[in-house]
C-alpha positions as CSV (number, residue, x, y, z in Angstrom):
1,X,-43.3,231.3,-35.9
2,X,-45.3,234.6,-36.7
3,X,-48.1,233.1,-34.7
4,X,-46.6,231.9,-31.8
5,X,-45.0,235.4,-31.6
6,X,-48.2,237.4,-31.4
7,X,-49.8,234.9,-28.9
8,X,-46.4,235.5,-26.9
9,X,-47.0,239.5,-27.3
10,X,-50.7,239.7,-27.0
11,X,-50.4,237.5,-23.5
12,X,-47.7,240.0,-22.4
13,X,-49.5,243.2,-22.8
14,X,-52.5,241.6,-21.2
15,X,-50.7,241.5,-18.1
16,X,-48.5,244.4,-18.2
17,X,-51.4,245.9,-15.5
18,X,-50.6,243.9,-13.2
19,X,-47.0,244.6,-12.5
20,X,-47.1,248.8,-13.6
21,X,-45.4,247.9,-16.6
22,X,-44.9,251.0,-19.6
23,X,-45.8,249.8,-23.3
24,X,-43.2,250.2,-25.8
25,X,-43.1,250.3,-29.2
26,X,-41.1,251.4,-32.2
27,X,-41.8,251.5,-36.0
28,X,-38.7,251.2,-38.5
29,X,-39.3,251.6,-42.5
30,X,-36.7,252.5,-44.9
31,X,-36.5,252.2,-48.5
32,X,-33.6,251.6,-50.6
33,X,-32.9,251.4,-54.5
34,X,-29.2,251.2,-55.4
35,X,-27.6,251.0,-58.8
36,X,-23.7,249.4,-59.0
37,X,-22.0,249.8,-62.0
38,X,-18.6,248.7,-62.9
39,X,-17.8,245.9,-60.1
40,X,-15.6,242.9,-60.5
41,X,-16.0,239.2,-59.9
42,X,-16.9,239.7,-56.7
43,X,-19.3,242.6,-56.7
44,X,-20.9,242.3,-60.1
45,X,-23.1,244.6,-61.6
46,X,-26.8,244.8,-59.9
47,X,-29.5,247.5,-58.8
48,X,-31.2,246.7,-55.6
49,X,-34.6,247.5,-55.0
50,X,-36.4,246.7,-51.9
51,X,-38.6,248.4,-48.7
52,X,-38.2,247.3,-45.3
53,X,-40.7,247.1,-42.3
54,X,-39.7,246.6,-39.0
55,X,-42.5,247.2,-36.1
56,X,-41.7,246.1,-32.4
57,X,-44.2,246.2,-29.4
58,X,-43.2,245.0,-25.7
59,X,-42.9,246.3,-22.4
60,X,-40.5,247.9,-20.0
61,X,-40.4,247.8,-16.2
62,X,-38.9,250.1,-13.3
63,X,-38.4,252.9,-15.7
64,X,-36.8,251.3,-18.7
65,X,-34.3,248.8,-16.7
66,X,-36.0,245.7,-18.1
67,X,-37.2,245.5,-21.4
68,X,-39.2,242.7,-23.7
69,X,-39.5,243.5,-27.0
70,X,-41.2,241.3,-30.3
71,X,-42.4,242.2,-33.9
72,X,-41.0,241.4,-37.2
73,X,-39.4,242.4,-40.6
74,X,-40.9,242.5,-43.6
75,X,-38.5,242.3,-46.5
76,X,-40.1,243.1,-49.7
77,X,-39.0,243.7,-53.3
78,X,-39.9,246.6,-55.3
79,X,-41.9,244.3,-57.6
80,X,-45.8,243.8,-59.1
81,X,-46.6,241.1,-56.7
82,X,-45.8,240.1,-53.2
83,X,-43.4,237.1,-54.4
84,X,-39.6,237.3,-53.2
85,X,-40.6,238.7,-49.8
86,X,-39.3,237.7,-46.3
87,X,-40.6,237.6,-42.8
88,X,-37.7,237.2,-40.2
89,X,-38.9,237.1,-36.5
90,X,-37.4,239.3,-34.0
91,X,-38.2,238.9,-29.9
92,X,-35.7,239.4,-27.3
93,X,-34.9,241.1,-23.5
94,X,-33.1,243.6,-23.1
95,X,-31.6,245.0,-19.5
96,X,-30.6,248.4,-18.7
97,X,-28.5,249.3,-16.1
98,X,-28.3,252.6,-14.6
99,X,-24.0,252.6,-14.4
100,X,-24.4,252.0,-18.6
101,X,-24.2,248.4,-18.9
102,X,-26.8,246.8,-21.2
103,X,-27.4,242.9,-21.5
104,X,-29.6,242.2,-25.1
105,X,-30.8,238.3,-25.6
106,X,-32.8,236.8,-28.3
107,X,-33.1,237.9,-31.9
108,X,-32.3,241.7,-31.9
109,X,-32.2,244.4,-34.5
110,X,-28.6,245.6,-35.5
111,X,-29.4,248.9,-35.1
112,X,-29.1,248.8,-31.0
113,X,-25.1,248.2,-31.7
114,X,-23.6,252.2,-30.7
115,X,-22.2,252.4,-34.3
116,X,-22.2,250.4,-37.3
117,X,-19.3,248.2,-38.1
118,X,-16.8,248.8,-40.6
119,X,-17.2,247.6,-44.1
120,X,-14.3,245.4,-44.1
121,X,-16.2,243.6,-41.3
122,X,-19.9,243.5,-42.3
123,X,-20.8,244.4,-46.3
124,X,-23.5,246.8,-47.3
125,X,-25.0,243.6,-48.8
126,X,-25.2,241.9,-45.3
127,X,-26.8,244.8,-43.8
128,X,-29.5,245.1,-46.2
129,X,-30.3,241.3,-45.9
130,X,-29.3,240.4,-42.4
131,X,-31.2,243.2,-40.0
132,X,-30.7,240.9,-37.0
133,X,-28.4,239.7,-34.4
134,X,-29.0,236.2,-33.1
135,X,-27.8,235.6,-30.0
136,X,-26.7,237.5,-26.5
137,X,-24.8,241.0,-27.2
138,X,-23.1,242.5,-23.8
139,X,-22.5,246.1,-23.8
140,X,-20.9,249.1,-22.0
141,X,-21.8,252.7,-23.1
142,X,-20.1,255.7,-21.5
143,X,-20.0,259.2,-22.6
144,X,-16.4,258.8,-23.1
145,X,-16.9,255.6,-25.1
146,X,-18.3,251.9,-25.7
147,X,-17.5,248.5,-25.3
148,X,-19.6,246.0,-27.0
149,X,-18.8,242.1,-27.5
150,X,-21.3,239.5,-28.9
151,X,-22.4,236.1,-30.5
152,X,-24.4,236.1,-33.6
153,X,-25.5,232.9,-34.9
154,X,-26.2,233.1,-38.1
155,X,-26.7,229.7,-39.6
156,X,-28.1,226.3,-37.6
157,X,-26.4,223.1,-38.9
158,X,-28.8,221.2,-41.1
159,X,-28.7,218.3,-43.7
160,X,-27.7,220.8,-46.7
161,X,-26.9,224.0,-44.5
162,X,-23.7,224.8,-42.8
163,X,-23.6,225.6,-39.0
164,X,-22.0,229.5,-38.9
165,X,-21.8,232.0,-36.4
166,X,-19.7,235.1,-35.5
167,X,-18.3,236.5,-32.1
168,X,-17.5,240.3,-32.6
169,X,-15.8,242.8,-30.2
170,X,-16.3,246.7,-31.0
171,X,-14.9,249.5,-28.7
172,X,-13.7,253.2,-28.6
173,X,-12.9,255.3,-26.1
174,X,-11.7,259.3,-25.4
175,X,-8.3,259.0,-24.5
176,X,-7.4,263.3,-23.9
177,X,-8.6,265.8,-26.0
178,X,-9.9,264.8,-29.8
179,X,-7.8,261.7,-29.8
180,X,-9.5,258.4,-29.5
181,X,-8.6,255.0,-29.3
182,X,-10.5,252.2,-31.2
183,X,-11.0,248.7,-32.1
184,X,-12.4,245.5,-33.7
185,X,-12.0,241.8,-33.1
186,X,-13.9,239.4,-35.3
187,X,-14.0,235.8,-35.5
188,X,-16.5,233.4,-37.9
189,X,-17.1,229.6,-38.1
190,X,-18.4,227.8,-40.6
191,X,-18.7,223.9,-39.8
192,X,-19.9,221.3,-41.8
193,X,-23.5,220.3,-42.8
194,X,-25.1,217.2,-41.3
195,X,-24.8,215.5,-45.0
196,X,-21.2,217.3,-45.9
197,X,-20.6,216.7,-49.4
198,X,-16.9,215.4,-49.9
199,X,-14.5,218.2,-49.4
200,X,-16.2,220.0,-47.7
201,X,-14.2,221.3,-44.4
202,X,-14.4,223.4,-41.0
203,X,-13.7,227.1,-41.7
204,X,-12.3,229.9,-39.5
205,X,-11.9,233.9,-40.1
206,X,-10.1,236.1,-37.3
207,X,-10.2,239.9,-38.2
208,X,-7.8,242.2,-35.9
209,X,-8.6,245.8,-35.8
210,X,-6.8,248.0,-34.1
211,X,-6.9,252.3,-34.8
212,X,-6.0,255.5,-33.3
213,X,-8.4,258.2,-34.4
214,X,-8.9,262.1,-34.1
215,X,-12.6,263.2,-33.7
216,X,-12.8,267.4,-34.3
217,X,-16.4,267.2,-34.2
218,X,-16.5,270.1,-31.4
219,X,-13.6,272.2,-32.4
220,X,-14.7,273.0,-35.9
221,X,-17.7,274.5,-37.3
222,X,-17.9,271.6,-38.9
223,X,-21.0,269.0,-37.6
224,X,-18.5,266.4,-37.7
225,X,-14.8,265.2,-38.4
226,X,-13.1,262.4,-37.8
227,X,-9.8,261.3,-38.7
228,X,-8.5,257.5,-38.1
229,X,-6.6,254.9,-38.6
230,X,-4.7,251.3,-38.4
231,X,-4.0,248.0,-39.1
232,X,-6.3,244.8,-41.0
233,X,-4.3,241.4,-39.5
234,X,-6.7,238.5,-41.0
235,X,-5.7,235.4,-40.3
236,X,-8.3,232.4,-42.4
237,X,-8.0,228.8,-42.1
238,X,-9.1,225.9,-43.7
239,X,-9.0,222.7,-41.4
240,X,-9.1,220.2,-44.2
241,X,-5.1,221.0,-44.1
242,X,-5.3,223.1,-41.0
243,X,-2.4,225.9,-42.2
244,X,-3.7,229.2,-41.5
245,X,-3.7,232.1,-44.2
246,X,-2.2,235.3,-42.7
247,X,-2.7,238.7,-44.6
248,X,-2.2,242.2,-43.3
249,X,-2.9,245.8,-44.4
250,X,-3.3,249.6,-43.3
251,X,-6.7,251.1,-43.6
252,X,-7.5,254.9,-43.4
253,X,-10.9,257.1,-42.8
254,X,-11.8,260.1,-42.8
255,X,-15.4,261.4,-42.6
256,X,-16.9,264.7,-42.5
257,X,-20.3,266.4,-42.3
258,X,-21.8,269.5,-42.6
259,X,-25.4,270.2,-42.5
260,X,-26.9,268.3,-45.3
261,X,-23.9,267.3,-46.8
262,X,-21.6,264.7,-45.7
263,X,-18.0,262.8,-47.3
264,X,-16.8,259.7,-45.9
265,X,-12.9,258.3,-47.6
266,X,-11.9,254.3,-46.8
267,X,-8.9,253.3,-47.9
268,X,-7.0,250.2,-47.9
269,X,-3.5,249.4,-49.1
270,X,-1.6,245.9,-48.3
271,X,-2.2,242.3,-48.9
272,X,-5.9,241.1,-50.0
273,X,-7.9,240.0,-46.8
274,X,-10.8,237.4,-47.6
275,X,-8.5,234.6,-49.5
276,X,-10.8,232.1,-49.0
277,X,-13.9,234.5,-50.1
278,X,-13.8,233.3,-53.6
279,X,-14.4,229.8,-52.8
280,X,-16.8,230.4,-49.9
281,X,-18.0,233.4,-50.1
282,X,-20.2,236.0,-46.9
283,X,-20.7,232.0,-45.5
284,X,-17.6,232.8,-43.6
285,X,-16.4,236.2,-45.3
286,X,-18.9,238.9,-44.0
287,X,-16.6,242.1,-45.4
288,X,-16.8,244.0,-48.5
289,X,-14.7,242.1,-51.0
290,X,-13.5,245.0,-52.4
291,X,-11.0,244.4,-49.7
292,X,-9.7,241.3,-51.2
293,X,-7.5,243.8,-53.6
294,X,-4.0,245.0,-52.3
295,X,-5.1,248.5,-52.8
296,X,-8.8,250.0,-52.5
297,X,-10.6,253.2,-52.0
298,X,-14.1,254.0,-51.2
299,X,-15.5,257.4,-51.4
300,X,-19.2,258.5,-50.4
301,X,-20.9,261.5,-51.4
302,X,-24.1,261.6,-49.4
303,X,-26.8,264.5,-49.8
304,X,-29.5,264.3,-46.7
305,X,-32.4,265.9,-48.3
306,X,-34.5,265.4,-45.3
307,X,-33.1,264.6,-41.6
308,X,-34.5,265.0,-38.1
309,X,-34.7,262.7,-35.5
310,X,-37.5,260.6,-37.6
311,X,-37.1,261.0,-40.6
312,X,-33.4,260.6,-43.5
313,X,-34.0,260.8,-46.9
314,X,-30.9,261.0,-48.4
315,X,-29.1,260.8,-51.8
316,X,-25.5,259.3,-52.6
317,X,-23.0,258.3,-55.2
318,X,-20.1,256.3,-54.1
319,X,-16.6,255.4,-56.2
320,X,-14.6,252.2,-55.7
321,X,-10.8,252.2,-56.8
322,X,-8.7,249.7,-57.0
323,X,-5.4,248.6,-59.3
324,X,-8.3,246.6,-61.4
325,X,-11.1,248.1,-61.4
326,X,-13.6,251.0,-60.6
327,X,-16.8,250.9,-59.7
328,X,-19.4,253.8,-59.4
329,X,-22.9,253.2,-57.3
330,X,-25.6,255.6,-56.7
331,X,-28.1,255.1,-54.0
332,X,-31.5,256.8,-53.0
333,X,-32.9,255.4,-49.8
334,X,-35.0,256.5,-46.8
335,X,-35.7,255.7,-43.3
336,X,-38.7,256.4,-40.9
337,X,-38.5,255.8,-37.6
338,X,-40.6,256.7,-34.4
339,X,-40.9,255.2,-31.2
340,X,-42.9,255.1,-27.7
341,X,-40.4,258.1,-26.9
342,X,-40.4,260.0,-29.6
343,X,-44.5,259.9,-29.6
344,X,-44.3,261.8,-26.4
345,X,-42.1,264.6,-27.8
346,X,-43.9,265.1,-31.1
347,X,-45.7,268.7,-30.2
348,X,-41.8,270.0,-29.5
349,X,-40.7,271.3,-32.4
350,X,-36.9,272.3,-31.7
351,X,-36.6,268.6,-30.3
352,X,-37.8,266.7,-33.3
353,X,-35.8,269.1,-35.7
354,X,-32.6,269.2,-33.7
355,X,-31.0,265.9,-34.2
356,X,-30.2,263.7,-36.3
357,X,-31.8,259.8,-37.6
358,X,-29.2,257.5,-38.4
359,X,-29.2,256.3,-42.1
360,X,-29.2,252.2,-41.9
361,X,-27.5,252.0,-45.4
């Protein structure tokens, strides 16, 4: 696959003359070691070591309205040798439209969704180990908001692997003044493999999120505050006696930032979401199971020693409440990240130290 990728790159930049194409490019390398103490049966006790390298080289034409894109990550273990690694392939097109629709197809990096997606929807776990979408993502991006809905598959049906793929929608918008209006619809499959063993069924999870939110980020002297909140509806179903599972909740966040330092609250009170997680796990449950308890809270402390538009180095310790258990994580990691755009702005100072890189963990 690696090979057939550069040949596909290297044949693509040889003719990129021809039709007054622009080279792009992008480097991404972050590294992350986390330590999680006091989990339950579902997030046991673990440190996580690991660097990440993620260069992309393409092409764009008529000033950025077409783009193809193709490199690699490298997912490597902290360890003596180069053993546990993995290589997953990305390539895809991307189209840019002036009026702020985007159209992205192939296998895409996460990190061109506007935000990332709430923990109850997509685990810190998934994110380290999952970089990619696979599939088509459709999106609108407005200064008064987003709308993005796509297909990620993230499993093909084989002898001994289940077929599994999700279809997300994310979206918030301005409404008047600070208050906002968001959302997120989920849904993941999980069919049977070629050889199903005996019990094995289809699986469905629906995730309905609706919130209302206040964002004070330009009325306080704060860099940022947000305020939201709303309602969990899951709904999981096992076809092998096709009744559906309905559990519901209200979830709460509040996040904050100023300068270096930034607090982010989650919290989660209601029935536990996930039922089936115990049995099958992030094949169909991609959330946090934390969130399997009736009541949870997360809170993040998060120190960015270092950040710019390239570069976050940051420090944090997070603590997870629930009626069982608590669990306390610490976490050093940092990403690097400069592009084709970037490059041509690095002799401007006050551009490359006003802003801000997002942390991918």
């Amino acid at each position: 696959m690696l090979r057939w990728l550069l040949v596909i790159l290297t044949l693509l930049l040889t003719f990129s003359p021809l039709a007054a194409q622009e080279v792009e490019w992008s480097i991404d390398a972050s590294v992350l070691l986390s330590n999680r103490e006091g989990g339950d049966g579902y997030t046991s006790d673990q440190t996580i070591m690991f660097t990440r390298l993620t260069p992309e080289v393409g092409f764009s034409m008529l000033d950025g309205e077409h783009v193809v894109k193709g490199g690699v990550v490298w997912f490597q273990p902290l360890i003596d040798d180069f053993t546990g690694y993995k290589l997953l392939p990305t390539l895809y097109y991307r189209y840019n439209r002036p009026d702020g629709w985007h159209a992205t197809l192939g296998m895409m990096p996460r990190s061109l969704m506007v935000k990332r997606m709430p923990r109850y929807l997509w685990s810190d776990s998934l994110g380290h180990c999952q970089p990619n979408l696979r599939g088509v993502m459709l999106q609108l991006i407005k200064p008064a908001g987003y709308a993005e809905i796509a297909v990620d598959w993230r499993q093909l049906q084989r002898d001994d692997k289940r077929e599994a793929f999700t279809t997300f929608l994310n979206t918030d918008w301005r409404v008047a003044g600070p208050f906002r209006l968001e959302g997120h619809l989920q849904y993941s499959h999980l069919a049977m493999s070629r050889k199903n063993a005996s019990g094995q069924h289809v699986n469905d999870d629906i995730v309905i999120n609706p919130m209302a939110a206040l964002d004070f980020s330009y009325h306080t002297t704060l860099d940022s505050l947000r305020l939201s909140a709303g309602a969990i509806i899951a709904l999981e179903r096992d076809r092998g006696t096709d009744e559906w599972v309905k559990r519901a909740g209200f979830v709460a966040n509040a996040t904050a930032r100023w300068r270096w330092l930034e607090l982010d609250e989650t919290f989660y009170a209601g029935q536990g979401i996930m039922p089936l997680y115990p049995a099958l796990g992030s094949l169909l449950n991609l959330g946090d199971p934390y969130f399997n308890n009736k009541l949870y809270s997360r809170t993040d402390l998060v120190f960015h020693v270092v950040n710019n538009r390239f570069v976050d180095l940051m420090g944090s310790v997070s603590l997870h409440a629930t009626d069982k258990v608590t669990g306390f994580w610490q976490q050093i990691a940092c990403r690097f990240y400069l592009d084709s755009h970037t490059w041509k702005q690095r002799h401007d100072k006050d551009y490359l130290k006003n802003g801000h890189l997002e942390p991918l963990y």
